[in-house]
C-alpha positions as CSV (number, residue, x, y, z in Angstrom):
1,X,69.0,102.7,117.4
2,X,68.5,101.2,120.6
3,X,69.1,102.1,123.6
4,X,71.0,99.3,125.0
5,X,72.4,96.4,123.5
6,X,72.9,93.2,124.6
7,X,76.9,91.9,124.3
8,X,76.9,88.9,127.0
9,X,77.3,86.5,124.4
10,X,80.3,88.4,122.3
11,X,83.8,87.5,122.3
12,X,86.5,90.0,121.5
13,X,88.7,90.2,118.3
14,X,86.6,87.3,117.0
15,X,85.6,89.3,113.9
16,X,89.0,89.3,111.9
17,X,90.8,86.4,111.6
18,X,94.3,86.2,110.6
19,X,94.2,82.6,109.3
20,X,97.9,82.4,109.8
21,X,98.8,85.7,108.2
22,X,99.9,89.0,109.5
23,X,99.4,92.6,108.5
24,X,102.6,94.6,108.5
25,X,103.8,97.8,107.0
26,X,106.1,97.8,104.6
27,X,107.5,100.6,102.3
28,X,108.7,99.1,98.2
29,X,109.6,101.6,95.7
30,X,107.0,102.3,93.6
31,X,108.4,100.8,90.5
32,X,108.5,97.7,92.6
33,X,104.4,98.4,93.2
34,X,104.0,99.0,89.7
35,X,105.5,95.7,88.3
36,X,103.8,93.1,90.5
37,X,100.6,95.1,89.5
38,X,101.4,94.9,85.9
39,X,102.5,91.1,86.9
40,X,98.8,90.9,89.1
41,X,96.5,92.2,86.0
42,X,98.1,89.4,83.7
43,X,98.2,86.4,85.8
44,X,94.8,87.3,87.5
45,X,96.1,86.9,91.2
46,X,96.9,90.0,93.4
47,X,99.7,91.8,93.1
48,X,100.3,91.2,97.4
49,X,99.9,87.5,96.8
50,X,102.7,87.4,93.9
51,X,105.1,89.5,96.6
52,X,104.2,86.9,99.1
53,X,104.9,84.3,96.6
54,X,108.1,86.1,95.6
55,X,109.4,85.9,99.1
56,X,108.4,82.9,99.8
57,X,110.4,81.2,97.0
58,X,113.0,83.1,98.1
59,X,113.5,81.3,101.7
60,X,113.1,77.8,100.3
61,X,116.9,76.1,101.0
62,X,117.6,75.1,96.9
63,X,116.7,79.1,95.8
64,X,119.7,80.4,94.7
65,X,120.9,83.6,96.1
66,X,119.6,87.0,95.5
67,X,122.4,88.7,93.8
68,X,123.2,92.4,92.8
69,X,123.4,90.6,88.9
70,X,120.6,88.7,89.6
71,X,118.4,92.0,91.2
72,X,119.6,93.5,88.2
73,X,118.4,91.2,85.5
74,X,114.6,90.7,87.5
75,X,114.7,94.7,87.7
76,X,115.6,94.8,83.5
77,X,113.0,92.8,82.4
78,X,110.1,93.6,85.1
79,X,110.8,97.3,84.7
80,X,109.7,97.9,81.2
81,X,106.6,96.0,80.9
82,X,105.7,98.9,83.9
């Protein structure tokens, strides 16, 4: 290890970039976890980028609105296969 290092040239916070994403914490039920997992391991994507894609679709203007029926149904079928 040296004694002193030479940072002159450095810039700060240049080593993560966000590339317009950012980190947040967020608490799903596990069940929730366990189904875009199960989802992820099938489809070969991540299980964060099928949430993202979940929500996305969700905000486009022609989605039609979550409903309890319609939370109900997704949880039916996605539940099982967990």
């Amino acid at each position: 290890m040296r004694d002193e290092y030479d940072f002159s040239n450095g810039t700060r916070g240049s080593i993560a970039s966000t590339n317009g994403k950012t980190r947040v914490t967020l608490y799903l039920d596990d069940e929730v976890i366990e189904a875009f997992r199960a989802r992820a391991a099938s489809s070969g994507k991540g299980y964060q980028t099928l949430i993202n894609d979940t929500l996305r679709a969700s905000l486009s203007p022609d989605a039609a609105p979550v409903t309890v029926a319609t939370l109900r149904q997704v949880l039916h079928e996605m539940l099982p296969a967990a």
